[in-house]
C-alpha positions, -999 to +999 in steps of 0.1 A: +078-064+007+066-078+040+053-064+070+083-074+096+068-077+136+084-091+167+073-122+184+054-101+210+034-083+181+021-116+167+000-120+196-016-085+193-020-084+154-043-112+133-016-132+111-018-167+101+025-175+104+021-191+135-006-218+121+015-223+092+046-227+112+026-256+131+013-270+096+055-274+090+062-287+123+041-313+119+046-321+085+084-327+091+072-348+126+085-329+149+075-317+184+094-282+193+106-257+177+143-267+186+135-301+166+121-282+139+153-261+132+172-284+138+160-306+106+160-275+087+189-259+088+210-295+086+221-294+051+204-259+042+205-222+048+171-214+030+137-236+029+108-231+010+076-252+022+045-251-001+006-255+001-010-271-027+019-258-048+020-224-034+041-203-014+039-208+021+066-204+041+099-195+040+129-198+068+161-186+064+192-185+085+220-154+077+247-150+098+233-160+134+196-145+131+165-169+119+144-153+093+109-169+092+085-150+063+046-159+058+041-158+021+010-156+023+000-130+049+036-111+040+042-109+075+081-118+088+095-122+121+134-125+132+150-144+162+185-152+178+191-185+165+200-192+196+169-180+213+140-199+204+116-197+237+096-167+228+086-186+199+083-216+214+063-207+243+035-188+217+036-220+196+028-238+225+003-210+239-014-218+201-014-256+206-032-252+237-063-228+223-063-242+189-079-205+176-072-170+170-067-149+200-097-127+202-076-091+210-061-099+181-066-071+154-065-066+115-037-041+102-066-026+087-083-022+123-053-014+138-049+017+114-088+028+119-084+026+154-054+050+149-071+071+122-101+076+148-083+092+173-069+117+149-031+111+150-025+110+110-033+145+105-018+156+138+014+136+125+013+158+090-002+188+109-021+197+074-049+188+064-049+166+030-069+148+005-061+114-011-075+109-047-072+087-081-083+093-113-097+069-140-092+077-175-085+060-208-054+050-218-023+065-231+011+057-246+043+085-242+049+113-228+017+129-203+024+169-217+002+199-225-004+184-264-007+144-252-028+136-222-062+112-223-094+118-221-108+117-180-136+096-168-135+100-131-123+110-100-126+098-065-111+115-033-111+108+004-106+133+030-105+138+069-128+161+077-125+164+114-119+133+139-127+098+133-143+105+103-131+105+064-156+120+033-154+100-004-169+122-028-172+109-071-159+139-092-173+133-127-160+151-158-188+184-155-174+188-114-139+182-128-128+219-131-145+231-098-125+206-080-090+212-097-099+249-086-102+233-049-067+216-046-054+247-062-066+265-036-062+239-008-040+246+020-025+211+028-014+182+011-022+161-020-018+124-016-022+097-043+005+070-059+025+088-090-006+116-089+030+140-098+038+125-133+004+116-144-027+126-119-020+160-112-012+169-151-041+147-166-065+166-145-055+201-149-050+196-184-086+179-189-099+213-177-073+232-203-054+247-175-013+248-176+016+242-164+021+268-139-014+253-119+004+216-126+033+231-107+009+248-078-006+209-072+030+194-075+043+215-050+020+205-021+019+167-034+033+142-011+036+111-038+037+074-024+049+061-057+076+083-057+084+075-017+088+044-025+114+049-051+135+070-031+134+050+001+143+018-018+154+025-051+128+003-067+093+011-083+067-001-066+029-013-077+005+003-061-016-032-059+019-052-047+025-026-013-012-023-002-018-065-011+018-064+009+011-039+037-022-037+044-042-066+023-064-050+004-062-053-037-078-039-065-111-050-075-101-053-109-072-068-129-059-037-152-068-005-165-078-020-197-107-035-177-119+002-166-117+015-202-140-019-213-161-008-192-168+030-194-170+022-235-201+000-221-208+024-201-212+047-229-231+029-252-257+011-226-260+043-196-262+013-178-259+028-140-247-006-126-215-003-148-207+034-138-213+018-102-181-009-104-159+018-123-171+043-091-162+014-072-125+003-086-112+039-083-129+045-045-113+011-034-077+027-051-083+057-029-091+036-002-057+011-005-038+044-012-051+059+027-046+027+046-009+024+030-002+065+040-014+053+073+002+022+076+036+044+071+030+073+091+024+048+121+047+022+120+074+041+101+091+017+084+089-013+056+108-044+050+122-057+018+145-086+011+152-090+047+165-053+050+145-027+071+140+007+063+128+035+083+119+070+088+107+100+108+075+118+092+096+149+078+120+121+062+085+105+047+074+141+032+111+147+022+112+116+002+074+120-010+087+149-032+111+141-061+141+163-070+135+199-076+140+193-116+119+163-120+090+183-109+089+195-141+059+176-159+073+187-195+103+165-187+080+136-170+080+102-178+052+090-177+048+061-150+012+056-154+021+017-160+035+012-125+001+018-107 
């Protein structure tokens, strides 16, 4: 997945592809971007250039379009492969400053900037709340008889313009807050929070199916976007690292369960602290990548573009009437 931008948006959004492209340029010798190309594409269609054995950048040419994708920043561009200058003349604008352009912005910026001015909840006109849960883990099916046990909860929420609330929800608050997003009058936002979140949590507090159902109903579910839109499951960690880069702070859920068993046993606070941490940080990536939909409204995967209006995003956000049933859920936990 890569965050596709024209040539006038690389000069308005930080991104390192024009660097690399001038590491390659110079590597192969050559002087313009017409010279460049030119050695490229003489006996091949596709090239792969490396850094210290990874990824760096790839160029491809399909049918009369150039594809040029940062590997490292995700970030891809497309041009006429017979219209070069726009590309040329910022390569040239680089050579010339030899650093970043300071107007140029973060995606993550960009987003904030958006967020402050109120437009993501004018776009949904709802309110809505985006949360994760932490808990231990489980293998088969999440049901009323077979869910694990809960350790935390962390939620984000825009509470009026320019400004979002985190708030910790620890196992004794648990109930009292299932009670709020049954009774909340917008929308519930987290990353497969339908087949595993939303059930975990009301059953934790020995609730049933019917309040699962209430909390499903007014869940928009990234996870489950993303399968509809592209017919591929999707890490949560791969589309914010992809779309917005920022990662989780640790490398699996195993590591949360290590540590709330150390957690346990020490009542060490500064261990409760990185768990607290890990699942705000989730919440976090989970709100930058609803943003990053809602305003540019579309992703890119395998050189193919898809887009959408926001009622296609809630539309696809909400699986099939019958897989809303949580009795007949598989559970995807593994895919965050």
């Amino acid at each position: 997945m890569y965050k596709k931008f024209t040539i006038d948006q690389l000069t308005t959004i930080q991104n390192n592809l024009i660097p690399h492209l001038y590491t390659v340029i110079q590597r192969e010798k050559c002087q313009w971007v017409n010279d460049f190309f030119k050695i490229v594409f003489r006996n091949w269609h596709e090239v792969m250039y490396f850094d210290r054995g990874n990824p760096l950048l790839n160029i491809q040419l399909i049918d009369n379009d150039i594809y040029i994708t940062d590997e490292v920043d995700n970030i891809q561009i497309q041009i006429p492969a017979n219209d070069k200058s726009s590309l040329n003349r910022i390569m040239i604008r680089f050579i010339s400053k030899k650093q970043r352009q300071i107007w140029q912005r973060s995606i993550e910026q960009i987003l904030m900037d958006t967020f402050v001015e109120w437009k993501f909840f004018s776009a949904l006109w709802k309110p809505y709340i985006v949360y994760d849960i932490e808990t231990a883990l489980i293998s088969g099916e999440v049901n009323e008889k077979n869910f694990p046990e809960y350790y935390l909860w962390f939620s984000m929420e825009e509470i009026e313009a320019g400004k979002m609330q985190y708030s910790c929800i620890m196992m004794e608050d648990l109930k009292d807050f299932v009670q709020k997003l049954i009774d909340f009058d917008g929308y519930i936002i987290w990353y497969n929070q339908i087949y595993f979140d939303n059930p975990v949590s009301v059953y934790n507090v020995w609730l049933t199916n019917d309040e699962v159902k209430i909390l499903n109903e007014k869940s928009l579910d990234l996870y489950v976007f993303f399968q509809q839109l592209t017919w591929r499951r999707m890490w949560l960690n791969k589309v914010s690292d992809s779309l917005v880069s920022v990662s989780k702070t640790l490398d699996s859920w195993a590591d949360v369960e290590s540590l709330w068993k150390q957690w346990k046993e020490s009542n060490d606070k500064k261990i409760l602290k990185k768990i607290q941490e890990y699942c705000k940080n989730d919440v976090r990536m989970t709100a930058l990548v609803l943003m990053y939909l809602l305003h540019f409204k579309k992703v890119d995967l395998d050189n193919e573009e898809y887009t959408f209006d926001i009622d296609k995003f809630i539309e696809l956000s909400r699986p099939m009437e019958k897989k809303t049933d949580v009795t007949n859920a598989v559970n995807w936990s593994l895919f965050v």
